[in-house]
Structure formats: structure tokens, C-alpha cells
N, C-alpha and C positions, 0 to 999 in steps of 0.2 A: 504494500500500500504506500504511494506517493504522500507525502507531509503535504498537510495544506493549513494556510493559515487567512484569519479573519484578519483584513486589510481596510484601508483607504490610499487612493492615488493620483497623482497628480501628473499630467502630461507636462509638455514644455509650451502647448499654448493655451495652460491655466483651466483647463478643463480636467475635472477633479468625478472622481466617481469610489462604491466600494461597492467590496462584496468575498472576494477568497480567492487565494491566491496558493496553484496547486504548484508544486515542484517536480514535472516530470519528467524521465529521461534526457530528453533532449530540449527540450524548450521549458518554460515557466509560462503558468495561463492565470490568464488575470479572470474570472466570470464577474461582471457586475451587471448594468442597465445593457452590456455588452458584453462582447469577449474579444482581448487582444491576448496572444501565443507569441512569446520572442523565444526566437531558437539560441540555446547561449552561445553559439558561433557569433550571433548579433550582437552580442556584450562585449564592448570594451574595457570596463571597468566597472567596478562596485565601489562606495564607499558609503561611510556614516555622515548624512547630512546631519549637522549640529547650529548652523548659521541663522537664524532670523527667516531668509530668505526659501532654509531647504526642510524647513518645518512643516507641519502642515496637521491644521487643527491646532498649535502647539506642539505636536509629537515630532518627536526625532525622528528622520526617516532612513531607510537602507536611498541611495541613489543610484541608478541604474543608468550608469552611458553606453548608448548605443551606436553604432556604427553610422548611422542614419544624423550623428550631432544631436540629436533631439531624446533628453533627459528623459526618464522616469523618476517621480520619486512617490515611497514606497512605506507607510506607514503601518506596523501591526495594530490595532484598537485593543486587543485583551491587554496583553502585558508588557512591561518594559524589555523582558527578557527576551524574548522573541524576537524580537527587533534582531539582538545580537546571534540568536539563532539561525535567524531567516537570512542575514549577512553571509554566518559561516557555512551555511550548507549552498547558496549560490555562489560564493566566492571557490568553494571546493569545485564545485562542478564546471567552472571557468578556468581553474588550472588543470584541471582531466582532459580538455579539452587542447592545451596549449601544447 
């Protein structure tokens, strides 16, 4: 069974949605009002947004740069812990890959 976690998210032109956030094999799926799947060959980097600007709601978010220049950013709702979770198991699957 794929880890999935209870999210909110924010594109890069401020259009914001939530819903769960599966970690599969080869891509990450976002299900909310939609569904957007980035394959992790599309990731160029992950990191911890901590800035004002990479917040969202207030929460600290994982950030997701994509190949495409246009940000994700990636906020767990239950807990702070997750957040760090949901970093290391996609940042894992980004070095698998390299």
C-alpha cells in the first residue's frame, strides 16, 4: 500500500486547492477538486518552505521544483510531523531515480 497523506497546495499561479496526496511508484498524485500526477523524473528539487512567502495557510510547506520552472508547494493539515515525512520519503524517491 502507497503512503498517502491529507494535504493542501498551492501552484505557482496562486491557485490553491486540497485533498491527498498518494506517493506512488513513479509519480506523486495530488486528488482534490482535480487530479494533477508528477512523474518524479519531473522533480528537480524538494525542499522545506519556511519563508512568509512558501507558507500556506501559515503551514510550513515541502516545495516541489519542477522541471517545467513552475513551483509546487505542499502543505500536510494533520500534523507537523509529516510534513518532515512526506519530504523524506519524496526526496528518497528522487535520489532512486538519479
Amino acid at each position: 500500500m502507497e503512503p498517502t497523506y491529507a494535504v493542501s497546495w498551492r501552484d505557482s499561479e496562486g491557485s490553491t486547492d486540497a485533498g491527498r496526496l498518494e506517493l506512488g511508484p513513479q509519480s506523486l498524485r495530488l486528488e482534490g477538486a482535480g487530479i494533477l500526477e508528477i512523474a518524479y523524473g519531473d522533480l528537480t528539487a524538494i525542499s522545506i518552505g519556511r519563508g512568509t512567502g512558501d507558507r500556506l495557510g501559515g503551514r510550513t510547506t515541502v516545495v516541489l521544483s519542477r522541471r517545467n520552472g513552475r513551483p509546487l508547494w505542499v502543505a500536510p493539515v494533520a500534523q507537523h510531523a509529516a510534513l518532515l515525512e512526506l519530504h523524506d520519503r519524496v526526496n528518497a524517491r528522487l535520489r532512486e531515480r538519479r
